[in-house]
MARFIRO-108296 format. One record per atom (N, C-alpha, C): residue number from 1; atom name; x, y, z. Coordinates in Angstrom, 3 decimals, padded with zeros to 6 digits. Layout:
residues N
zagu n->NUM, atom->CA, c1->X, c2->Y, c3->Z $
...
***
This chain:
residues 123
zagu n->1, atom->N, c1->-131.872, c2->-018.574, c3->-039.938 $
zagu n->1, atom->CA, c1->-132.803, c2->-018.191, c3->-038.913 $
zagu n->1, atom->C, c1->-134.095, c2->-017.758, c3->-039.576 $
zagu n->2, atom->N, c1->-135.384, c2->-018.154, c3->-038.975 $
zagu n->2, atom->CA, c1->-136.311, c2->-017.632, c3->-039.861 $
zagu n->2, atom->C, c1->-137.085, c2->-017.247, c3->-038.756 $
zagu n->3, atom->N, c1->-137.644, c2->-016.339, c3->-038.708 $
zagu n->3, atom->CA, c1->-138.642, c2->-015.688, c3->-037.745 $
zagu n->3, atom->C, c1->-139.935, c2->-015.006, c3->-038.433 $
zagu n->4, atom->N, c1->-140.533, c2->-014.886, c3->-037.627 $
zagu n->4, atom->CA, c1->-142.036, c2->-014.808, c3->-038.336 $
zagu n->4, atom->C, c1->-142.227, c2->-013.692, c3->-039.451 $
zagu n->5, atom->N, c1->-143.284, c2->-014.217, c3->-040.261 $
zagu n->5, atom->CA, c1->-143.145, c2->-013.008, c3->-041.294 $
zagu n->5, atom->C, c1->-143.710, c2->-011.845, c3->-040.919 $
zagu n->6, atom->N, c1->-144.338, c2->-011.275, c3->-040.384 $
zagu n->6, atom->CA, c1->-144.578, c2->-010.065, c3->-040.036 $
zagu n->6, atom->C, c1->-143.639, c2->-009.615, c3->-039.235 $
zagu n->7, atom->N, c1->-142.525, c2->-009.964, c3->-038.590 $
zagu n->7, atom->CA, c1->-141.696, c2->-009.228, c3->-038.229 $
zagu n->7, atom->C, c1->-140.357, c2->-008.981, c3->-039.072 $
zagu n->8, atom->N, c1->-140.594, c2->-009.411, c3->-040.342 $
zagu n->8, atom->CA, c1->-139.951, c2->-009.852, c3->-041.099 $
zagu n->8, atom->C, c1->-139.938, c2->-009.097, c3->-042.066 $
zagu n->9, atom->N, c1->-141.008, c2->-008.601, c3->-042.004 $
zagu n->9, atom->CA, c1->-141.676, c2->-006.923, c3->-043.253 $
zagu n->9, atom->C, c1->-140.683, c2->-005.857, c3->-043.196 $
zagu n->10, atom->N, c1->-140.671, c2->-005.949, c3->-043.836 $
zagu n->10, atom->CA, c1->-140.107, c2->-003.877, c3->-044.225 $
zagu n->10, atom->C, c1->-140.709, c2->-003.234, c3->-045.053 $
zagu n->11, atom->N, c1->-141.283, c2->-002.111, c3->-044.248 $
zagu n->11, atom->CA, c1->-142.990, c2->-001.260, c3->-045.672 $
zagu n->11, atom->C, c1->-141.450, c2->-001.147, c3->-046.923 $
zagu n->12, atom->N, c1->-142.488, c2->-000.961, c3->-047.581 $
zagu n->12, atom->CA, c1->-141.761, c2->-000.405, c3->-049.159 $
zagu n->12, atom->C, c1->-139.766, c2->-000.517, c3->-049.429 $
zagu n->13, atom->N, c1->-139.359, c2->-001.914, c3->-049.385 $
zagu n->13, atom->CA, c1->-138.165, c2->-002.263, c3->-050.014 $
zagu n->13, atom->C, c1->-138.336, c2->-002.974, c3->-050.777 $
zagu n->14, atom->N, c1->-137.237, c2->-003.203, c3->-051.795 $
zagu n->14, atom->CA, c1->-137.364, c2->-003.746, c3->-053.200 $
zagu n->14, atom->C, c1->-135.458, c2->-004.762, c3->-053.546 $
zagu n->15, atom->N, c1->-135.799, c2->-005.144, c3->-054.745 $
zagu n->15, atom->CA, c1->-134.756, c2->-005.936, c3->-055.036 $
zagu n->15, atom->C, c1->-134.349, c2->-005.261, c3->-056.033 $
zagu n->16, atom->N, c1->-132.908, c2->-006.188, c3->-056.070 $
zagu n->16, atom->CA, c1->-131.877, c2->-006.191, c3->-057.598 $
zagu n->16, atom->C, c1->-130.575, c2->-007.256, c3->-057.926 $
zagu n->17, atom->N, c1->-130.537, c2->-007.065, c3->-059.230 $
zagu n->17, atom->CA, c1->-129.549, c2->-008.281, c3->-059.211 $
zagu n->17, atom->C, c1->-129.160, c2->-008.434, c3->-060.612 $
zagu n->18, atom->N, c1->-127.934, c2->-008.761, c3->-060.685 $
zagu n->18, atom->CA, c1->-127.059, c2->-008.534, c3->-062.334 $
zagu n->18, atom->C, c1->-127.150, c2->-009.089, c3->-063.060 $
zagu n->19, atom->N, c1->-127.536, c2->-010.508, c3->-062.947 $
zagu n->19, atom->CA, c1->-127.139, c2->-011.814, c3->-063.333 $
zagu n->19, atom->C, c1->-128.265, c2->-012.769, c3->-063.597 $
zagu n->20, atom->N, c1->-129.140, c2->-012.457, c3->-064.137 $
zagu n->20, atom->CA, c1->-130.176, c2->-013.598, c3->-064.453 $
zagu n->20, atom->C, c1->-130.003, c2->-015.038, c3->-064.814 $
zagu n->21, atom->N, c1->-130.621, c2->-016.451, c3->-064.245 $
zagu n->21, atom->CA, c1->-130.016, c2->-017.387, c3->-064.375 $
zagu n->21, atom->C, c1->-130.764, c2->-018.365, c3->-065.312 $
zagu n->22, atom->N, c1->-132.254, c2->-017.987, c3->-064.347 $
zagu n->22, atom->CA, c1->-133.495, c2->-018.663, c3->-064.577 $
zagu n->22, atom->C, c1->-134.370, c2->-018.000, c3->-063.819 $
zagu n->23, atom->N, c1->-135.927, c2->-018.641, c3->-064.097 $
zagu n->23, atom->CA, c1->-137.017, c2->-017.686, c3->-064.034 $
zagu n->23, atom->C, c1->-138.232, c2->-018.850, c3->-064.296 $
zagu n->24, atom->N, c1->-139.102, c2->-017.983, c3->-062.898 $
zagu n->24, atom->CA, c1->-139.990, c2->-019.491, c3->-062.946 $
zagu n->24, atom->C, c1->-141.020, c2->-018.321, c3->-062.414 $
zagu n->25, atom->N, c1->-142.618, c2->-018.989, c3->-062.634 $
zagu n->25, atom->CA, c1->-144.000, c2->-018.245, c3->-062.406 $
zagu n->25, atom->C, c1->-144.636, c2->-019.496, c3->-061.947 $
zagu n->26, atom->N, c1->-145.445, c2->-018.714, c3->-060.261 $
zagu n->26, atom->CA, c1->-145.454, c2->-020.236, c3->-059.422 $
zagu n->26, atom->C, c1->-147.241, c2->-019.139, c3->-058.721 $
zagu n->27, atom->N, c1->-148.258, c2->-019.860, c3->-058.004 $
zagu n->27, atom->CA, c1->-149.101, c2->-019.313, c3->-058.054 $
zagu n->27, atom->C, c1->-149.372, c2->-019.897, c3->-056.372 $
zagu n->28, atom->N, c1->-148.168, c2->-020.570, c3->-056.209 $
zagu n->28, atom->CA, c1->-147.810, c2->-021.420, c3->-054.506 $
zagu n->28, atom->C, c1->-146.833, c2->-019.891, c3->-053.715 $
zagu n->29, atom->N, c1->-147.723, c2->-020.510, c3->-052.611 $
zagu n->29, atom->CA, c1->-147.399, c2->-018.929, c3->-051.730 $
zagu n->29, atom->C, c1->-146.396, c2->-019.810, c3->-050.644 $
zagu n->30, atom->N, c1->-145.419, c2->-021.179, c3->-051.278 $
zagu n->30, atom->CA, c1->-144.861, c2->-021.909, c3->-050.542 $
zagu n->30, atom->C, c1->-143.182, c2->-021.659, c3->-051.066 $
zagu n->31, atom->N, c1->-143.100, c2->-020.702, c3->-051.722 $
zagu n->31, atom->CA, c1->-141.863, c2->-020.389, c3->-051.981 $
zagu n->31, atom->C, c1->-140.355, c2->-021.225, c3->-051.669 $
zagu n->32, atom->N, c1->-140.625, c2->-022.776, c3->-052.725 $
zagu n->32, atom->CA, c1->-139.180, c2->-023.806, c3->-052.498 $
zagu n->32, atom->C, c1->-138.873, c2->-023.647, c3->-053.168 $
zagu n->33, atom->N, c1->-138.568, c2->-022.836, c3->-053.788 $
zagu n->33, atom->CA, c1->-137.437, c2->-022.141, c3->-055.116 $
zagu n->33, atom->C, c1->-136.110, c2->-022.688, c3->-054.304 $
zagu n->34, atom->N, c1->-134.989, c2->-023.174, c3->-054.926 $
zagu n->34, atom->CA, c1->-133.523, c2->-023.371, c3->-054.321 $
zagu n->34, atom->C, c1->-133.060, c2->-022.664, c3->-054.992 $
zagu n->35, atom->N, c1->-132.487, c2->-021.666, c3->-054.608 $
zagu n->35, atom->CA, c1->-130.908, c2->-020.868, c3->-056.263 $
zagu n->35, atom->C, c1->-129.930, c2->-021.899, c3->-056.037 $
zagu n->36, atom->N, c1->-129.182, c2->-022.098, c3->-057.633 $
zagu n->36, atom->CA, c1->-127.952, c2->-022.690, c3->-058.001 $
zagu n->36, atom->C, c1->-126.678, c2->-022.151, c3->-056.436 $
zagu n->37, atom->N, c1->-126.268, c2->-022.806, c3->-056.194 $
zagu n->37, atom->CA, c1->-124.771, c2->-022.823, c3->-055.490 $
zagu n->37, atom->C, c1->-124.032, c2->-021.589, c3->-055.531 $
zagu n->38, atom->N, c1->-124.031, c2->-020.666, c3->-055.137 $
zagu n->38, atom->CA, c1->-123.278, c2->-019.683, c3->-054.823 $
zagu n->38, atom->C, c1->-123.620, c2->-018.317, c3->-055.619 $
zagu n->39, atom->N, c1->-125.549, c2->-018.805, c3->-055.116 $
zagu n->39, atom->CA, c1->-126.158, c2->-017.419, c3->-056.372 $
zagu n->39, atom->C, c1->-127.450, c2->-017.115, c3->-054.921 $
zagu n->40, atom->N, c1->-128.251, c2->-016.091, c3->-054.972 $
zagu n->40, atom->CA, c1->-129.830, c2->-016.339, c3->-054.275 $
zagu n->40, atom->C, c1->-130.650, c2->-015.552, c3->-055.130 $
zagu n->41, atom->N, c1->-131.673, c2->-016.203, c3->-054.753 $
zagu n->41, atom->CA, c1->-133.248, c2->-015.713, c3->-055.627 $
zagu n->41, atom->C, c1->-133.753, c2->-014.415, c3->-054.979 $
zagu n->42, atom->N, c1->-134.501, c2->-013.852, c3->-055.885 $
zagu n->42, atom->CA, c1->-135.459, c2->-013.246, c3->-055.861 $
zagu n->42, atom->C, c1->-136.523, c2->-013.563, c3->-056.204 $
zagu n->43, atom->N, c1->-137.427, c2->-013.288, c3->-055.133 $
zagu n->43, atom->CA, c1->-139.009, c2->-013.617, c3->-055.114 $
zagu n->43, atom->C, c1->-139.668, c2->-012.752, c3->-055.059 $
zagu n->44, atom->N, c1->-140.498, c2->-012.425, c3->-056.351 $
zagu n->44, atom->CA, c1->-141.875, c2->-011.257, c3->-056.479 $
zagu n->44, atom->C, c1->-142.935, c2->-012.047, c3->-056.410 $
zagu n->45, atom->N, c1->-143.696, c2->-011.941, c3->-055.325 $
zagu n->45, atom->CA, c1->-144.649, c2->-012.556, c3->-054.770 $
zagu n->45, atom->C, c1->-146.224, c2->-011.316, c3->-055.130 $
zagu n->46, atom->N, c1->-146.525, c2->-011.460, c3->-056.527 $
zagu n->46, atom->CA, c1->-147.827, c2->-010.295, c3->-056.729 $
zagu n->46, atom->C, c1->-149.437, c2->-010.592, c3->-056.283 $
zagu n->47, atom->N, c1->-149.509, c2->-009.817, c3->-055.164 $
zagu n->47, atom->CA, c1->-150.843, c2->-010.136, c3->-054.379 $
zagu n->47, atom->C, c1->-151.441, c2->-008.844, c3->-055.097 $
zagu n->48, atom->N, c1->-151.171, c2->-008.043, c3->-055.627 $
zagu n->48, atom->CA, c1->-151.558, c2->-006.995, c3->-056.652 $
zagu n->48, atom->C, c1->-152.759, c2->-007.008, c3->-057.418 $
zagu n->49, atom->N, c1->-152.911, c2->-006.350, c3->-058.016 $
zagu n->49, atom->CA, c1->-154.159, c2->-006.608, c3->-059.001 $
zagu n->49, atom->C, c1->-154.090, c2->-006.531, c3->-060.479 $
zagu n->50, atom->N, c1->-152.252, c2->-006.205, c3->-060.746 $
zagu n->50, atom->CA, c1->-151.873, c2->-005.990, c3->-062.051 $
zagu n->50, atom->C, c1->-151.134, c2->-006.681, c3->-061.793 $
zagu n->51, atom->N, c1->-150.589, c2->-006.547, c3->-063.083 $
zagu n->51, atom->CA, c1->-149.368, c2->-007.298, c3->-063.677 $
zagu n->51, atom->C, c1->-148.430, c2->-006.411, c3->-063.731 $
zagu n->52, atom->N, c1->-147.274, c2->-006.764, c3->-063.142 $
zagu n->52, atom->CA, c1->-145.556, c2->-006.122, c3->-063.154 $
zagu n->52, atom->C, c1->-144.738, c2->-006.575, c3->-063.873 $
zagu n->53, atom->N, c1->-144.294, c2->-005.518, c3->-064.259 $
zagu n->53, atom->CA, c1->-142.448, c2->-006.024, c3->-065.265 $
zagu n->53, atom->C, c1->-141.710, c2->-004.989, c3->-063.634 $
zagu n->54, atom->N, c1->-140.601, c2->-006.652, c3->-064.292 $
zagu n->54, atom->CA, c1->-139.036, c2->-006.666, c3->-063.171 $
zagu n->54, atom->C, c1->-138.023, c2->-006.102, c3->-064.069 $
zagu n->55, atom->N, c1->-137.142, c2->-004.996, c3->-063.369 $
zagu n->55, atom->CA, c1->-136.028, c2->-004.853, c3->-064.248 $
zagu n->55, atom->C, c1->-135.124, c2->-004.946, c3->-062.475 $
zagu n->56, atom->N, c1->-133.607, c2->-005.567, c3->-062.901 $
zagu n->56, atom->CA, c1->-132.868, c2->-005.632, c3->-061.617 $
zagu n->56, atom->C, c1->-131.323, c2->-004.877, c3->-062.326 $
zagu n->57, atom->N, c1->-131.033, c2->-003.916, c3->-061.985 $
zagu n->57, atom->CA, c1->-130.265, c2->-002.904, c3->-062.681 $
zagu n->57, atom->C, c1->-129.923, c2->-002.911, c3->-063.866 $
zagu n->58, atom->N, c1->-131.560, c2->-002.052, c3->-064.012 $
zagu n->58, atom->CA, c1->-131.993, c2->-001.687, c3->-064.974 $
zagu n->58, atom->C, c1->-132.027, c2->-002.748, c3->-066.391 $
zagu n->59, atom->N, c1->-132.059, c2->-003.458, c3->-066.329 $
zagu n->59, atom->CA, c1->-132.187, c2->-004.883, c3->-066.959 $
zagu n->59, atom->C, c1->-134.025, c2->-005.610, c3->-066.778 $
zagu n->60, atom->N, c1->-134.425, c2->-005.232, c3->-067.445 $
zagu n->60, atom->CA, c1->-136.017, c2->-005.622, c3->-067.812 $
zagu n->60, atom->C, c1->-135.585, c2->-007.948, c3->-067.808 $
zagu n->61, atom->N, c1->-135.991, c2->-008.262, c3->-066.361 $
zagu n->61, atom->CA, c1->-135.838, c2->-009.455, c3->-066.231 $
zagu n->61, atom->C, c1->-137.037, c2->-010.637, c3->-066.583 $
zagu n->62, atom->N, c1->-138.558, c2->-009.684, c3->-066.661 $
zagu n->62, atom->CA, c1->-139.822, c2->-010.526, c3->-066.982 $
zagu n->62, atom->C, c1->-140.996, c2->-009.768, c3->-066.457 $
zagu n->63, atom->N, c1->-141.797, c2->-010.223, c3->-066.337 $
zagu n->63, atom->CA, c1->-143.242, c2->-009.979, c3->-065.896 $
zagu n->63, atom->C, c1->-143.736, c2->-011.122, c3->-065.061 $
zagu n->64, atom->N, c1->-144.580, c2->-010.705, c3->-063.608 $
zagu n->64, atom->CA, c1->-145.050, c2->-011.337, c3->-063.046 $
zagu n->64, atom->C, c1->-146.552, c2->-010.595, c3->-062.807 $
zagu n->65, atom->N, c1->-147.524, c2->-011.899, c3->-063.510 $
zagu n->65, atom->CA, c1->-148.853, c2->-011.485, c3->-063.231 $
zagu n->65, atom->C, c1->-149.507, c2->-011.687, c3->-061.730 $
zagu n->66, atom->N, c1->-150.473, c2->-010.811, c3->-061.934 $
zagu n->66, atom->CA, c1->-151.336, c2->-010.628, c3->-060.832 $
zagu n->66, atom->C, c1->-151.693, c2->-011.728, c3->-060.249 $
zagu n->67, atom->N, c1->-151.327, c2->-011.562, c3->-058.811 $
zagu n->67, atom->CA, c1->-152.202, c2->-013.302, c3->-058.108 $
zagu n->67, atom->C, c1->-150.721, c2->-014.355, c3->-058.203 $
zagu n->68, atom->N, c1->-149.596, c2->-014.209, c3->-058.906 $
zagu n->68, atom->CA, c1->-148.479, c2->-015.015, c3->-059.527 $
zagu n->68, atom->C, c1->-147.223, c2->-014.674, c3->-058.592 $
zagu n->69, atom->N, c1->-146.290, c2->-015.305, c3->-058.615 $
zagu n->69, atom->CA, c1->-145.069, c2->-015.496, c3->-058.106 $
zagu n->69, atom->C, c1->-144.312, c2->-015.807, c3->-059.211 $
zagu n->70, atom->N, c1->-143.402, c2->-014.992, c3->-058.919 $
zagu n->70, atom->CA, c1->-142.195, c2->-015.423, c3->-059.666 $
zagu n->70, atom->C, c1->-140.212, c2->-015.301, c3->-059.210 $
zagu n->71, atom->N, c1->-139.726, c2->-016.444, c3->-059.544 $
zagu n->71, atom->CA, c1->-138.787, c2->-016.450, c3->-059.155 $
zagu n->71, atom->C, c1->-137.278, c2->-015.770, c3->-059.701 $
zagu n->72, atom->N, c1->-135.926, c2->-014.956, c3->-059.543 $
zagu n->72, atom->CA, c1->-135.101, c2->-015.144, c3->-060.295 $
zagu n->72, atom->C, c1->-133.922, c2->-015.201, c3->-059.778 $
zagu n->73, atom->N, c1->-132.949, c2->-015.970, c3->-060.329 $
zagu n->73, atom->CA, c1->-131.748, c2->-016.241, c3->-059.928 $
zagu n->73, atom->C, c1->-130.405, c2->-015.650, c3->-060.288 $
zagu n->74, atom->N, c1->-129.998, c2->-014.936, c3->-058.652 $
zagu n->74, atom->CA, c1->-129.331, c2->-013.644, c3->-058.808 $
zagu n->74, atom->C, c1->-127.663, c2->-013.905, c3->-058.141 $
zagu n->75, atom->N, c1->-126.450, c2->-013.334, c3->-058.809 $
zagu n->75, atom->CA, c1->-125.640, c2->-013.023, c3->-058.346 $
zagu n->75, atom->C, c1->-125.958, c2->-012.426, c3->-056.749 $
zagu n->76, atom->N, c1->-125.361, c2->-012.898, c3->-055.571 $
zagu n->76, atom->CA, c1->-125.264, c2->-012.038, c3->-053.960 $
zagu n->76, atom->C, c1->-124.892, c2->-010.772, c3->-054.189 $
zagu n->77, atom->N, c1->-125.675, c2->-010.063, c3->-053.806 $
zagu n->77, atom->CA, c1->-125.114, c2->-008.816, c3->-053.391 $
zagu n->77, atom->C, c1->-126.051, c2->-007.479, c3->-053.641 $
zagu n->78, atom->N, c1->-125.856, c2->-006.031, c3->-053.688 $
zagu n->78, atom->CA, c1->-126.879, c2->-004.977, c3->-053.527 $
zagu n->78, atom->C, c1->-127.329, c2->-004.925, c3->-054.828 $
zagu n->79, atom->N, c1->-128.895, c2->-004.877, c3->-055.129 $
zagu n->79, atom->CA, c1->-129.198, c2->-004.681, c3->-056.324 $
zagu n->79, atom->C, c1->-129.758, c2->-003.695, c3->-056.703 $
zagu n->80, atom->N, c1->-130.497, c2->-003.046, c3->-057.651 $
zagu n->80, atom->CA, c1->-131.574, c2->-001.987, c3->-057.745 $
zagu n->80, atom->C, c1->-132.694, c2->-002.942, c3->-058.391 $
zagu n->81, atom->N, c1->-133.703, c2->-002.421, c3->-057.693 $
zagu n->81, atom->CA, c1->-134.912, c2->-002.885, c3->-058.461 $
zagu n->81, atom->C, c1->-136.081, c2->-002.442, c3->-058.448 $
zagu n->82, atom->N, c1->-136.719, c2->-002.588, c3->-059.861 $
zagu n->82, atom->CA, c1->-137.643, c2->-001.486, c3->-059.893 $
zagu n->82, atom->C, c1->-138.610, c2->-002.558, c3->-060.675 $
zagu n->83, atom->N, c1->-139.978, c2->-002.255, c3->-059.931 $
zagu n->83, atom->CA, c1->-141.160, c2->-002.425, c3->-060.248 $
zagu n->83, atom->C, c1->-141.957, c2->-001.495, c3->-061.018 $
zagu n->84, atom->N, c1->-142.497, c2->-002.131, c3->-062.060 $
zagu n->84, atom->CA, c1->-143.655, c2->-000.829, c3->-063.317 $
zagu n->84, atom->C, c1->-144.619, c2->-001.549, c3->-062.945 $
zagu n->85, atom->N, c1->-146.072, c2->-000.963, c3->-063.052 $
zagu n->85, atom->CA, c1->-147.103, c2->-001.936, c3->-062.981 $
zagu n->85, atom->C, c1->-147.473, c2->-001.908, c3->-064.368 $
zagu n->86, atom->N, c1->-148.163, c2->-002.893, c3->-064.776 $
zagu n->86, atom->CA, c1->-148.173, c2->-003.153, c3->-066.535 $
zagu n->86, atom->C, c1->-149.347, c2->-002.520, c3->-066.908 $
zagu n->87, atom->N, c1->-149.457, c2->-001.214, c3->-067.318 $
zagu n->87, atom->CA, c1->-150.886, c2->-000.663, c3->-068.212 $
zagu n->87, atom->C, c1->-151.398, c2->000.272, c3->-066.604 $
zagu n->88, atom->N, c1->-150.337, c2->000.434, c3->-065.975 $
zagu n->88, atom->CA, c1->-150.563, c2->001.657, c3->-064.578 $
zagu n->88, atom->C, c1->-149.522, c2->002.491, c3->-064.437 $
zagu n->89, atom->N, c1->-149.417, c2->003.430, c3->-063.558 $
zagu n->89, atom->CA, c1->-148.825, c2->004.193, c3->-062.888 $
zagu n->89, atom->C, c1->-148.127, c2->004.015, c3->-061.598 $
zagu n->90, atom->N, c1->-148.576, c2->003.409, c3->-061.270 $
zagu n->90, atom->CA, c1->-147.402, c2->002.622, c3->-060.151 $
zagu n->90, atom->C, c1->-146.055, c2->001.994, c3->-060.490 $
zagu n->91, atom->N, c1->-145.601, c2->002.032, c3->-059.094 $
zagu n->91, atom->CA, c1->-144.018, c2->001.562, c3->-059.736 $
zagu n->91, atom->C, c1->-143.260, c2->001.771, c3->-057.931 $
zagu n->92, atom->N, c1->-142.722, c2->000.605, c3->-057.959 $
zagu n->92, atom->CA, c1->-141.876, c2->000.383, c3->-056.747 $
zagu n->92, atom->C, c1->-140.379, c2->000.300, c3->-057.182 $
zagu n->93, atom->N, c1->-139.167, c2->001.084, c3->-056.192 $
zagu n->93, atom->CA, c1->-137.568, c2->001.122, c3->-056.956 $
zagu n->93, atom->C, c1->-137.098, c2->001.139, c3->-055.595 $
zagu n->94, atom->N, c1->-136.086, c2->000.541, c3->-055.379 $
zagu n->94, atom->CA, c1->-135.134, c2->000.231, c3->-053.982 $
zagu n->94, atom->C, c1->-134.129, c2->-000.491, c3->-054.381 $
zagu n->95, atom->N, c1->-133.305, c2->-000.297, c3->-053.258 $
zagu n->95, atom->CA, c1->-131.806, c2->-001.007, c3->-053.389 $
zagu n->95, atom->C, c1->-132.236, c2->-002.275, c3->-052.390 $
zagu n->96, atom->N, c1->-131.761, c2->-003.733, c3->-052.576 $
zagu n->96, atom->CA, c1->-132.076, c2->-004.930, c3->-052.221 $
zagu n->96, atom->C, c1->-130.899, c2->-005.670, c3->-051.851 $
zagu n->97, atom->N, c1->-130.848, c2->-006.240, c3->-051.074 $
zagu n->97, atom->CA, c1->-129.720, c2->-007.377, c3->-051.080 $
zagu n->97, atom->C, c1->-129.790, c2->-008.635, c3->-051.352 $
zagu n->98, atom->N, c1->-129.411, c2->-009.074, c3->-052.245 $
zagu n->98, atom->CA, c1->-129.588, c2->-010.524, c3->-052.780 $
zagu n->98, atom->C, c1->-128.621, c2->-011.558, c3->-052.007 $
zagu n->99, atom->N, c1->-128.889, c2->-012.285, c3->-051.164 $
zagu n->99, atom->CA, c1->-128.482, c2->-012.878, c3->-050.081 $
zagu n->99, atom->C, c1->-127.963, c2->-014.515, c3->-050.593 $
zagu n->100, atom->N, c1->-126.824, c2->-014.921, c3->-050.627 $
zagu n->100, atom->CA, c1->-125.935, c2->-016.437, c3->-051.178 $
zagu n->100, atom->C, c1->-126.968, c2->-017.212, c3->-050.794 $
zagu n->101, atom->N, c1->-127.730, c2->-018.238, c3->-051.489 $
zagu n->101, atom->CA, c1->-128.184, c2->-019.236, c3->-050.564 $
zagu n->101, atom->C, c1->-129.729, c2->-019.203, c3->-050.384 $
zagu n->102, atom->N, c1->-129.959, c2->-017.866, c3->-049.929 $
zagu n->102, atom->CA, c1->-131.049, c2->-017.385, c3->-049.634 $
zagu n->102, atom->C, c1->-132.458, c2->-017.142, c3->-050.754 $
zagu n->103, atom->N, c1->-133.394, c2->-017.125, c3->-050.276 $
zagu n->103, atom->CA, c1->-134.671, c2->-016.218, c3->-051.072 $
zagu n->103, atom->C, c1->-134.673, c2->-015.081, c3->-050.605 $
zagu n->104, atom->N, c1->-134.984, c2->-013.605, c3->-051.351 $
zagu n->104, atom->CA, c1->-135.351, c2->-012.263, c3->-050.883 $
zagu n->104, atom->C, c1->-136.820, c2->-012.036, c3->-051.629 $
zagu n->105, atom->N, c1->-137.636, c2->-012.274, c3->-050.777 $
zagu n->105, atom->CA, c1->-138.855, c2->-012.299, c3->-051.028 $
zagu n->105, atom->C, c1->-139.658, c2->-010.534, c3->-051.113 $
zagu n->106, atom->N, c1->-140.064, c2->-009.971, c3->-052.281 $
zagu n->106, atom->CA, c1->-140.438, c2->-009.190, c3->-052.069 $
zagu n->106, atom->C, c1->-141.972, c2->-009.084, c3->-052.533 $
zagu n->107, atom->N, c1->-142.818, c2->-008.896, c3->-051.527 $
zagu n->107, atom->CA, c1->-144.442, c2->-008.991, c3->-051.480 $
zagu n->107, atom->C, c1->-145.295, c2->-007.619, c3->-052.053 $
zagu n->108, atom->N, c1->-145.849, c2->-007.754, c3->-052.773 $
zagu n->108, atom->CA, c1->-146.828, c2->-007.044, c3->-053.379 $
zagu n->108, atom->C, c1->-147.894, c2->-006.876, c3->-052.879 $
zagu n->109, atom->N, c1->-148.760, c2->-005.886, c3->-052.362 $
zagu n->109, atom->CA, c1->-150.152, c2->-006.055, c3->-051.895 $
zagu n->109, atom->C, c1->-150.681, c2->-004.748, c3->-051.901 $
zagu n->110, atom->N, c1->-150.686, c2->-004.387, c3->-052.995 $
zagu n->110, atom->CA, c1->-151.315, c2->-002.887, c3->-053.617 $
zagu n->110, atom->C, c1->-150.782, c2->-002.174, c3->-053.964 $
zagu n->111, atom->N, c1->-151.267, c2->-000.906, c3->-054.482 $
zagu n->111, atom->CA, c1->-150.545, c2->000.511, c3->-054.136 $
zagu n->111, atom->C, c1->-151.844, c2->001.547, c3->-053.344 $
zagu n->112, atom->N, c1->-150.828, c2->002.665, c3->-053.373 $
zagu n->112, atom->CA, c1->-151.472, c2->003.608, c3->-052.902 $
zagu n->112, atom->C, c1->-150.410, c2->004.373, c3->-053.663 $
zagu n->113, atom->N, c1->-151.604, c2->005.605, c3->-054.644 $
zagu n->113, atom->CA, c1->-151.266, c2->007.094, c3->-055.318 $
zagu n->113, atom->C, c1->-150.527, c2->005.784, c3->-056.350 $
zagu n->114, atom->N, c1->-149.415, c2->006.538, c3->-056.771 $
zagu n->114, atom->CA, c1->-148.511, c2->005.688, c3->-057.497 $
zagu n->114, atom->C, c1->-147.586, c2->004.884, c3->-057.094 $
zagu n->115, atom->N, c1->-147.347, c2->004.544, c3->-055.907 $
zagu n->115, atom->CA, c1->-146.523, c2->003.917, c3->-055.274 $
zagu n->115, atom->C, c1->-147.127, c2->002.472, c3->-054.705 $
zagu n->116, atom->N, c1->-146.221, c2->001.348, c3->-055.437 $
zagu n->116, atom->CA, c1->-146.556, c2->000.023, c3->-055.437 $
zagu n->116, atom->C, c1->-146.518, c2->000.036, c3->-053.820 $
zagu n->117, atom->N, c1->-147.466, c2->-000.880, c3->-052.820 $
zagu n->117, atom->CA, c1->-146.604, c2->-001.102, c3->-051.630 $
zagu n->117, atom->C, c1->-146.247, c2->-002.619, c3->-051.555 $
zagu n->118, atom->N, c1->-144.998, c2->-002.306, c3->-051.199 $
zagu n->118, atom->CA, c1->-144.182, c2->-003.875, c3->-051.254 $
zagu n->118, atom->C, c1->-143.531, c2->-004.167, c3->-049.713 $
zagu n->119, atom->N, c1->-143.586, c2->-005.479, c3->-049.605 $
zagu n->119, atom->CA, c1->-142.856, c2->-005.599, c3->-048.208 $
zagu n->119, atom->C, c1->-141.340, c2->-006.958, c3->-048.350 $
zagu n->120, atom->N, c1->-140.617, c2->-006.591, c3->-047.732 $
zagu n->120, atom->CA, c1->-139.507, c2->-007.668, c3->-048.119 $
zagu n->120, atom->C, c1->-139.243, c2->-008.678, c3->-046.704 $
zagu n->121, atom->N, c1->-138.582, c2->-009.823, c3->-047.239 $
zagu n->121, atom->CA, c1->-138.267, c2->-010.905, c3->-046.385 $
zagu n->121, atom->C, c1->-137.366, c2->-011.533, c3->-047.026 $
zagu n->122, atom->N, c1->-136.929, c2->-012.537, c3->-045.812 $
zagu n->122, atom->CA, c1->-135.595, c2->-013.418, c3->-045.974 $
zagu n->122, atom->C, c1->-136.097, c2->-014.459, c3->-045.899 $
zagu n->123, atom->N, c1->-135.808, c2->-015.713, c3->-046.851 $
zagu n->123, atom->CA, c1->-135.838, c2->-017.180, c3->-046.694 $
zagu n->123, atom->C, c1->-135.398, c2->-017.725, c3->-046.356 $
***
């Protein structure tokens, strides 16, 4: 089911995930990432102005620059994930669900104080 993305937002949730598979940096806001068969992605989509490192419990998974997308391919299920901003003080951390099948898209589009604001969606 896909329904529109703004109803689709949730202010400030985040991802996680155990199992890194692969990892891709895409600058297309068209998100056709497929995960492997019985895994789903995570999508850090950075509309930001920095550059972020991904860790998905507690596992430092990459960096996605500013303006960039990036994809990773996750075991289903609850993750932790935490956003640093690279050479800032910001930083986004939430529990995520990494969905079989699915993309869990989590959107970047500033901060405010130290707190990244991120919004999440389903693919």
């Amino acid at each position: 089911m896909h329904l529109p993305r703004l109803a689709q937002c949730l202010s400030i949730a985040l991802l996680s995930a155990t199992v890194l598979l692969t990892s891709c940096e895409s600058d297309d806001d068209s998100f056709n990432h497929t995960p492997p068969p019985g895994q789903g992605a995570l999508i850090i989509d950075n509309n930001g102005d920095r550059n972020v490192t991904v860790y998905v419990d507690g596992v430092k998974l990459g960096e996605t620059k500013d303006g960039k997308s990036s994809a990773f391919d996750l075991v289903p299920g609850v993750r932790r994930v935490v956003l640093d901003e690279s050479n800032g003080d910001s930083s986004f951390f939430n529990d995520v669900d990494i969905l079989e099948g699915q993309q869990t898209i989590l959107t970047i589009t500033g901060s405010v104080g130290n707190e990244l604001i991120v919004y999440l969606t389903f693919d």
